[in-house]
Each structure stands twice: as C-alpha cells, then as structure tokens.
C-alpha positions in Angstrom: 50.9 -14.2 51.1 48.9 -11.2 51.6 46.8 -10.3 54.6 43.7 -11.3 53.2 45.0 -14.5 52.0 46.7 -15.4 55.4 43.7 -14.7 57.3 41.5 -16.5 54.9 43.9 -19.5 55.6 43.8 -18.8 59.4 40.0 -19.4 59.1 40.5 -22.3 56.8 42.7 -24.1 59.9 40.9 -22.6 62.7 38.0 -24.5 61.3 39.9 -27.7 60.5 40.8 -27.6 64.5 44.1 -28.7 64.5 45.9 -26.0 67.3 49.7 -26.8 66.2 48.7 -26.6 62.1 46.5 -22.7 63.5 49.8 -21.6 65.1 52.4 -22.1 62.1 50.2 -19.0 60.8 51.2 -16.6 64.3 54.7 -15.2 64.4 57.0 -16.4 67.3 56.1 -13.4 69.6 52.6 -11.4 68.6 50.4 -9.3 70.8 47.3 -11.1 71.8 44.8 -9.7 73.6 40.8 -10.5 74.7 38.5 -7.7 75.9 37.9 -9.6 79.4 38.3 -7.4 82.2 41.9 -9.1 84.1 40.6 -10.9 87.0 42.6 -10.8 90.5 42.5 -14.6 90.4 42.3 -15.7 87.0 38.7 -17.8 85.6 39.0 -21.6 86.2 36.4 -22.4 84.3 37.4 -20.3 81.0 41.0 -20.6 81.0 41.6 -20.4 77.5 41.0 -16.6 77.7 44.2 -14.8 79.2 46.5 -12.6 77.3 49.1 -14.9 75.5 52.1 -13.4 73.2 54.1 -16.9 71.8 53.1 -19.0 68.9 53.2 -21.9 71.5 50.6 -19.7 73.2 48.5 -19.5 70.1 48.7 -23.4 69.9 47.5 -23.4 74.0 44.8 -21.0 73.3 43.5 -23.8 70.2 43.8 -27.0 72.4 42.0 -24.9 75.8 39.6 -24.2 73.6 38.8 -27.4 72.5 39.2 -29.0 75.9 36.5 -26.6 77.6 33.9 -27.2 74.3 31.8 -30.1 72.6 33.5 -29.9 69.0 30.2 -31.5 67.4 28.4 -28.7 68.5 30.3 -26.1 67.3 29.7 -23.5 64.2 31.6 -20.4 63.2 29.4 -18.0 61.1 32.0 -15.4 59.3 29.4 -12.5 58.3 32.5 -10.0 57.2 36.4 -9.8 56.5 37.9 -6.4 56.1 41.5 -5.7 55.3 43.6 -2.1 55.5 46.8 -3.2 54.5 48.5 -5.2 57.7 45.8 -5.0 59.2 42.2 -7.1 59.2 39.0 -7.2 61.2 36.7 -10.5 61.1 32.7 -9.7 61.9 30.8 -13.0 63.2 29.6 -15.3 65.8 30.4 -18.2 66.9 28.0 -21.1 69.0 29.6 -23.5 71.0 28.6 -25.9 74.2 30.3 -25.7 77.0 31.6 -29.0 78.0 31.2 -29.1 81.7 28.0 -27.9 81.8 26.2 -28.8 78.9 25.0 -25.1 77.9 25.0 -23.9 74.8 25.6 -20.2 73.9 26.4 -18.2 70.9 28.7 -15.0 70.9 29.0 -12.0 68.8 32.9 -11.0 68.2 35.6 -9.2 66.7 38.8 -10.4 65.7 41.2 -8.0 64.8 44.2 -9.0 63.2 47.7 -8.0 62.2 49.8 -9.8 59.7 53.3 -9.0 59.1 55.7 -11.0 56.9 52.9 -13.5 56.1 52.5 -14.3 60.1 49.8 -12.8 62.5 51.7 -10.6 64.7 48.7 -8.9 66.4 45.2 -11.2 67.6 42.8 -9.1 69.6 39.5 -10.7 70.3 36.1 -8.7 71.6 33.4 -11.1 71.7 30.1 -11.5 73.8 31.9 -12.4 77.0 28.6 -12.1 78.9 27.2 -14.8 77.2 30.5 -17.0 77.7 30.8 -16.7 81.6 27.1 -17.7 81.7 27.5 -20.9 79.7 30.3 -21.8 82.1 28.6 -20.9 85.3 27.9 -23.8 87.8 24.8 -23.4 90.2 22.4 -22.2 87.6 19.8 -23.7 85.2 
C-alpha cells in the first residue's frame, strides 16, 4: 500500500478502537514521539503520553488511551491529510472525557507520520496538551 492508503487505514482502525488490529499497521521498531515537555517524574494521570518506539508500544499507547477516556464520548474530526511521499501529516481535533474526572475537552493536533514498507515507522504527535492536563487535573471545577 501507499502512504496515503496506509494512513487512510490507520484512521479507519484507530476509529474502530481495537489497539492490537491499530498496531499490525506500525513497524516492529518506529520513532514515536509527543510534543509534551519530559517530566522528572512521569504524569500519573496521562500515562498514555510517553515516548514509545515498539509495535507492542503502539498497541499500549491504544489500550492507555482507552483506559484513561469514556469511549461514548469520543469524536475524531479529520479536517486534512497531506502526503510527501513517506511521509504524511493529519490536521484535526479530537474531543474526548476524561474518565476519572468527568471533563470533557477537545484538542487541536498534528500527527505526523512516516510510512515505510507499507508500516508506520515514524508517529509524532503535537496536540493541545494544555487542554489535556486540565481535563485530567484533580482539585479543580
């Protein structure tokens, strides 16, 4: 498959939510990145978003996600898909509830991907991360 079709797919079962059928799509060992600053003692309450670089990882990152969010109240708005060869950039946000406290938020991002051999090898993520950390903050309204 070609990057634009692998990617399209990679939406396709990103959106169907099943983390092990997502990370058939990532080669065995990528480079996978999120634009949070590294913390000294890591984010308990968001600990789906760490650097990873396995496909089992990929297939973590999925199920975290999942764990940490109310799936009925989840929505993925894909505004743009552009592809350079190997390479592809998704525009969009995505609105989620955080599980433990009940707050909803909604989040601009980025997704840049690589795809290599019909398998993402690259997965870099910018995304509102303000707006994350506040829907997982305890001790505010």
């Amino acid at each position: 498959m070609d990057t634009r079709a692998v990617v399209e797919e990679l939406l396709r079962r990103i959106g169907g939510g099943d983390p092990e059928h997502i990370a058939e799509l990532y080669a065995e060992h990528g480079d996978w990145k999120l634009n949070w600053p590294d913390a000294e003692h890591g984010r308990p309450a968001t600990p789906w978003i760490r650097h990873r670089s396995t496909r089992a990882d990929a297939a973590a990152h999925f199920r975290e996600i999942a764990e940490h969010h109310v799936p009925e109240a989840a929505a993925t708005t894909v505004e743009h898909l552009l592809v350079d060869g190997d390479d592809a950039v998704v525009l969009g946000e995505i609105r989620q509830t955080a599980r433990s406290t009940g707050r909803a938020y909604r989040a601009r991002f980025a997704l840049r991907l690589t795809v290599e051999d019909g398998l993402v090898t690259r997965h870099h993520v910018y995304e509102d991360s303000l707006a994350v950390a506040q829907a997982f903050e305890t001790g505010h309204a």
